[in-house]
Structure formats: structure tokens, C-alpha cells
Residue frames relative to the residue before (quaternion, step in Angstrom):
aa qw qx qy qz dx dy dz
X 1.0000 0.0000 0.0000 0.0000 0.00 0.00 0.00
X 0.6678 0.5370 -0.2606 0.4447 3.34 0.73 -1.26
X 0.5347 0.4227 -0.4419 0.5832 4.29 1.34 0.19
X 0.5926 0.6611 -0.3224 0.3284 3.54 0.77 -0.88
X 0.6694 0.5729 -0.0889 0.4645 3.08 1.23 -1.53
X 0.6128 0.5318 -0.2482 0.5292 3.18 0.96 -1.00
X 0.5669 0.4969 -0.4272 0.4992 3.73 0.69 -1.26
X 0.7288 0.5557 -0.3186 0.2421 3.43 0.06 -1.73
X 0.5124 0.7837 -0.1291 0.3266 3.42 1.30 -1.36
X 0.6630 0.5604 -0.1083 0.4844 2.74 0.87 -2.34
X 0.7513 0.5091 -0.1498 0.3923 4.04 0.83 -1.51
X 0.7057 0.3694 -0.2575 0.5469 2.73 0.94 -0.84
X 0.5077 0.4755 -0.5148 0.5011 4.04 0.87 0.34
X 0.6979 0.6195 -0.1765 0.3131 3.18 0.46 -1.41
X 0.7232 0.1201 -0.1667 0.6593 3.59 1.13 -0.82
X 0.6393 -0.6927 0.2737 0.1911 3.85 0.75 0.80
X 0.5318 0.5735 -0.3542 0.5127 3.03 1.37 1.33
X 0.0355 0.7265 -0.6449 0.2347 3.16 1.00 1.65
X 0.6757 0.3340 -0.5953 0.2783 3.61 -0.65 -0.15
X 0.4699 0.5154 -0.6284 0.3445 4.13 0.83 0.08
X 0.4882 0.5755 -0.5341 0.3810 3.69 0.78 -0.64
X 0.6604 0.4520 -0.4012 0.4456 4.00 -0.37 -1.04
X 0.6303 0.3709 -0.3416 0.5903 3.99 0.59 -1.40
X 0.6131 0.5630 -0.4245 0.3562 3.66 -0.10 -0.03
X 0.7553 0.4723 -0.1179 0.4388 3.19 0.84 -1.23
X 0.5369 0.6534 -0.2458 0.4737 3.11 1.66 -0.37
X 0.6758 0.5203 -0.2709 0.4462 3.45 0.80 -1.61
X 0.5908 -0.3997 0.6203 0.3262 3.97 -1.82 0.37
X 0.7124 -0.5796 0.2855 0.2739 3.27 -1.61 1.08
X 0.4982 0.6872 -0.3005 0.4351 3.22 1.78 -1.19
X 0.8310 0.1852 -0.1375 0.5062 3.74 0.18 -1.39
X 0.5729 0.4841 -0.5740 0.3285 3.61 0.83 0.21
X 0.7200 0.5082 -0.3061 0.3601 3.49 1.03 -0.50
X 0.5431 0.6558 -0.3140 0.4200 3.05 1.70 0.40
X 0.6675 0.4901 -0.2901 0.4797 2.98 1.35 -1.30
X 0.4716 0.7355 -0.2903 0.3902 3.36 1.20 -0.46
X 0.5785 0.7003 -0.1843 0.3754 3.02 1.12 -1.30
X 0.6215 0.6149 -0.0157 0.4852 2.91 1.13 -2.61
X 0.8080 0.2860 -0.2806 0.4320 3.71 0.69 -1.25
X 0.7383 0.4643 -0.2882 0.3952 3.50 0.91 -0.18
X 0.6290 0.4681 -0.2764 0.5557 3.20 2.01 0.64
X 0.4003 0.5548 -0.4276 0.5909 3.40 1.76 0.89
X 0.0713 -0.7324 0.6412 0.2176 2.91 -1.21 0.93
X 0.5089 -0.7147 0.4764 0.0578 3.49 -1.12 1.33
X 0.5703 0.4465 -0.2789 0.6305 3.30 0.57 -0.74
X 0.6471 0.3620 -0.4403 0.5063 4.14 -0.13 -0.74
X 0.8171 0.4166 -0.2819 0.2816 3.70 0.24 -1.34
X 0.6118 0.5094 -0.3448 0.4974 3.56 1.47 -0.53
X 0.6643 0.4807 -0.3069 0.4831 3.50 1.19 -0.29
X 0.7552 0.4009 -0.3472 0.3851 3.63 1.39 0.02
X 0.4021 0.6476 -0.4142 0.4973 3.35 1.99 -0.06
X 0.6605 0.4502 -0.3878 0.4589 3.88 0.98 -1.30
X 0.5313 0.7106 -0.2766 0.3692 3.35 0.78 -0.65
X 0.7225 0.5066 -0.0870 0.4624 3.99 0.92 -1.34
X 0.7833 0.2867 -0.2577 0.4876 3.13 0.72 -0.17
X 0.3912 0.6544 -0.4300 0.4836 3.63 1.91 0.43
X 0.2989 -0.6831 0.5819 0.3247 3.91 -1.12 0.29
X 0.1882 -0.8349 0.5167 0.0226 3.08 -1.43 0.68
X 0.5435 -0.6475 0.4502 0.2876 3.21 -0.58 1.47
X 0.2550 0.6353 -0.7214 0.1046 3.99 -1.41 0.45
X 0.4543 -0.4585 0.7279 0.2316 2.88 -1.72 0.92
X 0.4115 -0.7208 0.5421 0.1314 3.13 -1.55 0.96
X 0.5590 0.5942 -0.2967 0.4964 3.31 1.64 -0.65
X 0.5581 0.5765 -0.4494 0.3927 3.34 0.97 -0.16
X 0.7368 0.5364 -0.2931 0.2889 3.45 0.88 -1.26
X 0.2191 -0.7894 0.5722 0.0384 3.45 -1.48 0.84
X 0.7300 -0.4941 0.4067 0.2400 3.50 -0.88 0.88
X 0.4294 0.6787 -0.5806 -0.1340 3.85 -0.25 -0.66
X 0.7335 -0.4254 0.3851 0.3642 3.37 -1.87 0.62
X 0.5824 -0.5693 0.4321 0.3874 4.12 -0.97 0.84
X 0.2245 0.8313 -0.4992 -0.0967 3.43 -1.02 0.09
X 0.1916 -0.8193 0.5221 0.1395 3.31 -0.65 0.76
X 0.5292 -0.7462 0.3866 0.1171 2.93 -1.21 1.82
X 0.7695 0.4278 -0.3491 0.3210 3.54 0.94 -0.25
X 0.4442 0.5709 -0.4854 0.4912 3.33 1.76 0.35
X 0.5373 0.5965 -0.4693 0.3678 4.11 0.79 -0.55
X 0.5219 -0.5799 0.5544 0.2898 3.44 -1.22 0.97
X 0.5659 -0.6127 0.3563 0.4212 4.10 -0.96 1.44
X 0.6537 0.6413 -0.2499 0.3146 3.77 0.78 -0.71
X 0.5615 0.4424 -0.1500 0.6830 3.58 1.65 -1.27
X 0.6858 0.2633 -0.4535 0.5047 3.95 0.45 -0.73
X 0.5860 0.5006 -0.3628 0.5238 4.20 0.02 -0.52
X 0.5926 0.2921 -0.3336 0.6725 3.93 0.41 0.30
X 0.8461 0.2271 -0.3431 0.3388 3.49 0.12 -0.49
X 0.4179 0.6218 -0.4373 0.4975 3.52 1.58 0.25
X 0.8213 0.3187 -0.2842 0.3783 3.31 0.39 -0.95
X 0.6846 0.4557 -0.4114 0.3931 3.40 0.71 0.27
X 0.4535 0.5685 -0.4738 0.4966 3.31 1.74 -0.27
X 0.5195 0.5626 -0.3836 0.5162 4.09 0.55 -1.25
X 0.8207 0.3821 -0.3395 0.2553 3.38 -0.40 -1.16
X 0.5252 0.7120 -0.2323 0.4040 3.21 1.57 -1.53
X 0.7766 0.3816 -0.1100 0.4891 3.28 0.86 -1.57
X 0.5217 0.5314 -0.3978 0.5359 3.70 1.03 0.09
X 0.6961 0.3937 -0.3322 0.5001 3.87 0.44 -0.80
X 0.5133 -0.5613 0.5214 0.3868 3.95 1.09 -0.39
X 0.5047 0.6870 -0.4753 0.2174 3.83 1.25 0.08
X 0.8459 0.2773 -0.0126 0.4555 3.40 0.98 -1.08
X 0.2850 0.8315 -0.4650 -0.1057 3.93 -0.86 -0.53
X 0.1068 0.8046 -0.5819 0.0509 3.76 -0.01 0.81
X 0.1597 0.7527 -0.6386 -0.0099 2.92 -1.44 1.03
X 0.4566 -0.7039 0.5236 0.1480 3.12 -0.66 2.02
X 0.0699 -0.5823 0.7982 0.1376 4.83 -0.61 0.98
X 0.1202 0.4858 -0.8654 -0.0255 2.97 -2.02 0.75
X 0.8755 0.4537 -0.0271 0.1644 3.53 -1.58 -0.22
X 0.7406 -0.2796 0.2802 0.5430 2.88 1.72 -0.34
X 0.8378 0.3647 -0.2140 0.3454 3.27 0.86 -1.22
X 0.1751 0.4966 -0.7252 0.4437 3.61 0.79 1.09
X 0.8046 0.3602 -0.4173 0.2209 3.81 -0.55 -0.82
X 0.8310 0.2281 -0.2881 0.4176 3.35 0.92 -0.51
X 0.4688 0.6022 -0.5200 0.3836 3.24 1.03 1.15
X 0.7005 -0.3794 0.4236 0.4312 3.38 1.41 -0.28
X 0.9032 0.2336 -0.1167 0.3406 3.53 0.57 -0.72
């Protein structure tokens, strides 16, 4: 654990989120080796490159866009929503797709 930790450390300096270190140090062995887990299964580098990435304008044809019917992911059986994650992920990795539904607030702290 104690190499793990060190990895984790290293990322979280590196993309500027030392103060999880201190909350880290806090937590029982059980969830510290979890959160650990969590930080060394983020990719950083994708997420610092999609935050730089939000606050850029972006060109779209408008004629492209379509409507789609509301849906709400926690009524979707775990099997139909997990198929639709991964193709939404994948979609949005090739540059094919991106939807993001602001309610509540979060147009402001996304930037938009």
C-alpha cells in the first residue's frame, strides 16, 4: 500500500490537488485504501484537458442538432443505463457526440 500511496501523492501534486492528501491521511486504512484506489483510477490529464477545454467556444452547425425525448437515468434498469454510458463515453472520445442537460445552477459553474 504504502507504494500505492506514494503513486497517489505524486498525482495529486502534480495536477494540484494536494489538500486531498491531508483528507487522506485522515480516513481508516479501509477507506484510505480506497480512496486511493479512486485517485489512481482518474485519469487527470483527460480531465485537466476537458476543464481547459469548457470554457473554449465551439463551432456547431445547428442543423445538425436533434431534439431527444427526456430521460431519467435512475429509472433505467443498471444494465440498459451501463450500455448507454459506454456508448455515450465512447461517442464523446471519437469527438462524435456531447450533451449536457444545466439544471440548477450548473450552467454557472460549468462556465456557461
Amino acid at each position: 500500500m504504502k507504494e500505492r500511496l506514494k503513486q497517489a501523492k505524486e498525482i495529486l501534486k502534480q495536477y494540484h490537488q494536494k489538500h486531498i492528501i491531508h483528507r487522506l491521511k485522515e480516513l481508516e486504512t479501509e477507506k484510505q485504501e480506497k480512496m486511493i484506489e479512486q485517485i489512481l483510477s482518474i485519469d487527470f490529464e483527460e480531465l485537466e484537458e476537458l476543464y481547459e477545454l469548457a470554457g473554449k467556444p465551439v463551432d456547431i452547425e445547428l442543423s445538425e442538432l436533434e431534439p431527444v425525448a427526456a430521460l431519467n437515468p435512475k429509472r433505467l434498469p443498471k444494465k440498459v443505463y451501463d450500455e448507454f454510458k459506454t456508448i455515450g463515453e465512447e461517442a464523446v472520445r471519437r469527438n462524435i457526440l456531447a450533451v449536457v442537460i444545466l439544471a440548477g445552477g450548473q450552467g454557472t459553474r460549468l462556465r456557461s
